[in-house]
DOVEX-231947 format. One record per residue (C-alpha): residue number from 1; y, x, z. Coordinates in steps of 0.2 Angstrom, whole numbers, plus 5000, padded with zeros to 4 digits. Each point is the difference from the previous one (the first is absolute). Layout:
N
seq; yy; xx; zz
NUM; Y; X; Z
...
This chain:
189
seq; yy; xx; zz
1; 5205; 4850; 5207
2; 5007; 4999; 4983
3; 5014; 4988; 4996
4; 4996; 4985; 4987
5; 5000; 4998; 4982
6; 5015; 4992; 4995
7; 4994; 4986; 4988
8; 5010; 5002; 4980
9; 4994; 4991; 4988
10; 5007; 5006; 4983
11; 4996; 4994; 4980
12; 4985; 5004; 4993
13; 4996; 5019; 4996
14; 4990; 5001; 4983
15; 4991; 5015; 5009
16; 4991; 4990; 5012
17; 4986; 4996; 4990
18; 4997; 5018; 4994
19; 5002; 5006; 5018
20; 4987; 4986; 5007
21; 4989; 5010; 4986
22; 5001; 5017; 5008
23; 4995; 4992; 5017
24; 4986; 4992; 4992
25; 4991; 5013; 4990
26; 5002; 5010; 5017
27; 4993; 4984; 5010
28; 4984; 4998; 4987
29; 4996; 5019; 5001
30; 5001; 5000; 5019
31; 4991; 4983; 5003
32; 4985; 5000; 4987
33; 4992; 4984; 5000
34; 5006; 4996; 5018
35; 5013; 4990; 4990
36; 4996; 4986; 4990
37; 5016; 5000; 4990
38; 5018; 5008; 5004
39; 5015; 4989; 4996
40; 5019; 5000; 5000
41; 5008; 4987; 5008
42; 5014; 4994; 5011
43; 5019; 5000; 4989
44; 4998; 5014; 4993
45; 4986; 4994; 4990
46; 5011; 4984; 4993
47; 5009; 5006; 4985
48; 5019; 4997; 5002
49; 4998; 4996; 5019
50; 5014; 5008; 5015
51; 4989; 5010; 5013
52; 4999; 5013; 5012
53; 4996; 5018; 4991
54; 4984; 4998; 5009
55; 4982; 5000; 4987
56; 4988; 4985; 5007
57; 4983; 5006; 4998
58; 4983; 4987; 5004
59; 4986; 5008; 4998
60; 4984; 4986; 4999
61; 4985; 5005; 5012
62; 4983; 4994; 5002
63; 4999; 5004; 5018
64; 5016; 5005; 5013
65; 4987; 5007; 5009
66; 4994; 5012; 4988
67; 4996; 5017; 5009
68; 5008; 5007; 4985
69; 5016; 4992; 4999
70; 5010; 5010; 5017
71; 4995; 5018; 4993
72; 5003; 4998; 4983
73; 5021; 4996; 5006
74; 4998; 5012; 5012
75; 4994; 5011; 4985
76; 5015; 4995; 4992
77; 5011; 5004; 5013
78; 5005; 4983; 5005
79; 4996; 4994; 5018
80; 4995; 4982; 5004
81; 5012; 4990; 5009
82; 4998; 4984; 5014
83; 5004; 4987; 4985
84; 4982; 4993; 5000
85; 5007; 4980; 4997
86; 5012; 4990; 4983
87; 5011; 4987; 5006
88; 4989; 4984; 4999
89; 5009; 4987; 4990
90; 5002; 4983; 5009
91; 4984; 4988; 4999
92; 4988; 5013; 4995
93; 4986; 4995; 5004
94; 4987; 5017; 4995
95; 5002; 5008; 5019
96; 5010; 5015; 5005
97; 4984; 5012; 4993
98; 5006; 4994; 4983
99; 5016; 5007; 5002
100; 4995; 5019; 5009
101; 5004; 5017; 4989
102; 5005; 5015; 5003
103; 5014; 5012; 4999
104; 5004; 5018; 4995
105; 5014; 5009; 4999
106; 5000; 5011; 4987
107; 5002; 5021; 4999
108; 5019; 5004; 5003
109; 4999; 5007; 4983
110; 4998; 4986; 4991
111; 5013; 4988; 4995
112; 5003; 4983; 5010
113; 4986; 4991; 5002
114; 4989; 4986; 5008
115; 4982; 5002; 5001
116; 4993; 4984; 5004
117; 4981; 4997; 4999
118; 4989; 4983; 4999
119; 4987; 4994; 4996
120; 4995; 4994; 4982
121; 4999; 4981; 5002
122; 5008; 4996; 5017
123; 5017; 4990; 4998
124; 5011; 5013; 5005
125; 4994; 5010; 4984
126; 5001; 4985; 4989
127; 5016; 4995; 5006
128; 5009; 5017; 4996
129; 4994; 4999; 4982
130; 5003; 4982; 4997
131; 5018; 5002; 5009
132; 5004; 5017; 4988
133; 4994; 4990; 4983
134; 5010; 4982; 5005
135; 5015; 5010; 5002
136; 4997; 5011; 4983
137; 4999; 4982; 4993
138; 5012; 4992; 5008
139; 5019; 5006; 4998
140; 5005; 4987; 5009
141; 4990; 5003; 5018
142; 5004; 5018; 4996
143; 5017; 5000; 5000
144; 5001; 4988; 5014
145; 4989; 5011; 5010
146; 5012; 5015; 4994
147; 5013; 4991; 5009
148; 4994; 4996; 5016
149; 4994; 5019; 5001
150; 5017; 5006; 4996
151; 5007; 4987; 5013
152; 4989; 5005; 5013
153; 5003; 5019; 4999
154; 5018; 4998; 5001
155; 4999; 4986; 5014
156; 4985; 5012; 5010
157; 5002; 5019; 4993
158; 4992; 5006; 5015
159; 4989; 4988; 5007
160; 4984; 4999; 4991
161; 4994; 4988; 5010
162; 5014; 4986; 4994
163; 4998; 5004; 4983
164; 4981; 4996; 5000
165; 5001; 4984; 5012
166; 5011; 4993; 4983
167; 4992; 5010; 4987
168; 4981; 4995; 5004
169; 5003; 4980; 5001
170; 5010; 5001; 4985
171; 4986; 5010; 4992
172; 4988; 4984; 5005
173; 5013; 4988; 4992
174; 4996; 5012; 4983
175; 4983; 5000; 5003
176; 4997; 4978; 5000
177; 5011; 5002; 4984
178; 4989; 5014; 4994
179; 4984; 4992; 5005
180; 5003; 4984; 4989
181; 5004; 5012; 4985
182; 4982; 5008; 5002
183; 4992; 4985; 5001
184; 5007; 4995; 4982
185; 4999; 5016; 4993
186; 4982; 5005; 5007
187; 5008; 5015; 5008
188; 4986; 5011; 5010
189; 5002; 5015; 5009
């Protein structure tokens, strides 16, 4: 058994976006028009933000159960993993099918990176979009978030666990703020 990742989070790398690029273009010409659209997202798609050297990829899908989708990874040489669920923000009312994805670790060749999958128009999809583009708007939330991250992985190093029972309710607490600044900006996905 391997031992766990301890959690860093560092400043922004100005590389990141050019290296979510790479994994892209490699992503579209693997996939085809399995994937609906290929996005960066996560920290180290918010410009300026603290975050673990890892490149947070959503690829948008019109089916998770495309017959495609596994062997185009496997293709790839990343292998599915037993992630098949987002944490589920408190009141959601959508069901847990809203919140289902899957998960692919990518070749060991590549670069750090998390390959999340879902489906084009369930909230989990939106939610990552809307969370990356509130926080590119908003310094504030992002340098907030930037310091409970930085808190968290010096409190938990080594207990991912930890970090993402805080980490994920403070991401909801974004997200209500987030949520209002779609609504009065006519922000879509």
């Amino acid at each position: 058994m391997t031992a766990p990742r301890r959690i860093v989070i560092q400043p922004y790398i100005e590389q990141w976006p050019s290296e979510f690029a790479v994994v892209r273009d490699l992503l579209r010409e693997a996939l085809g028009d399995v994937a609906d659209r290929i996005d960066h997202i996560g920290s180290t798609s918010v410009p300026g933000l603290a975050a673990k050297d890892v490149i947070d990829v959503q690829v948008g899908v019109a089916d998770l159960e495309d017959r495609r989708l596994v062997p185009a990874f496997e293709r790839l040489g990343a292998t599915a993993t037993d992630i098949t669920s987002d944490h589920v923000p408190p009141g959601d009312q959508s069901g847990p099918v809203a919140w289902e994805k899957r998960y692919f670790r990518p070749p060991a060749s590549w670069r750090a990176t998390h390959l999340h999958v879902r489906e084009t128009g369930r909230p989990n999809f939106r939610y990552a979009l809307l969370f990356r583009d509130y926080l590119r708007h908003s310094a504030v939330a992002a340098g907030a978030y930037a310091q409970v991250k930085v808190a968290l992985a010096r409190l938990h190093p080594d207990d991912a666990e930890a970090y993402y029972d805080v980490k994920d309710p403070v991401c909801d607490l974004i997200m209500d703020a987030a949520e209002q600044w779609a609504a009065g900006v006519g922000w879509s996905a």
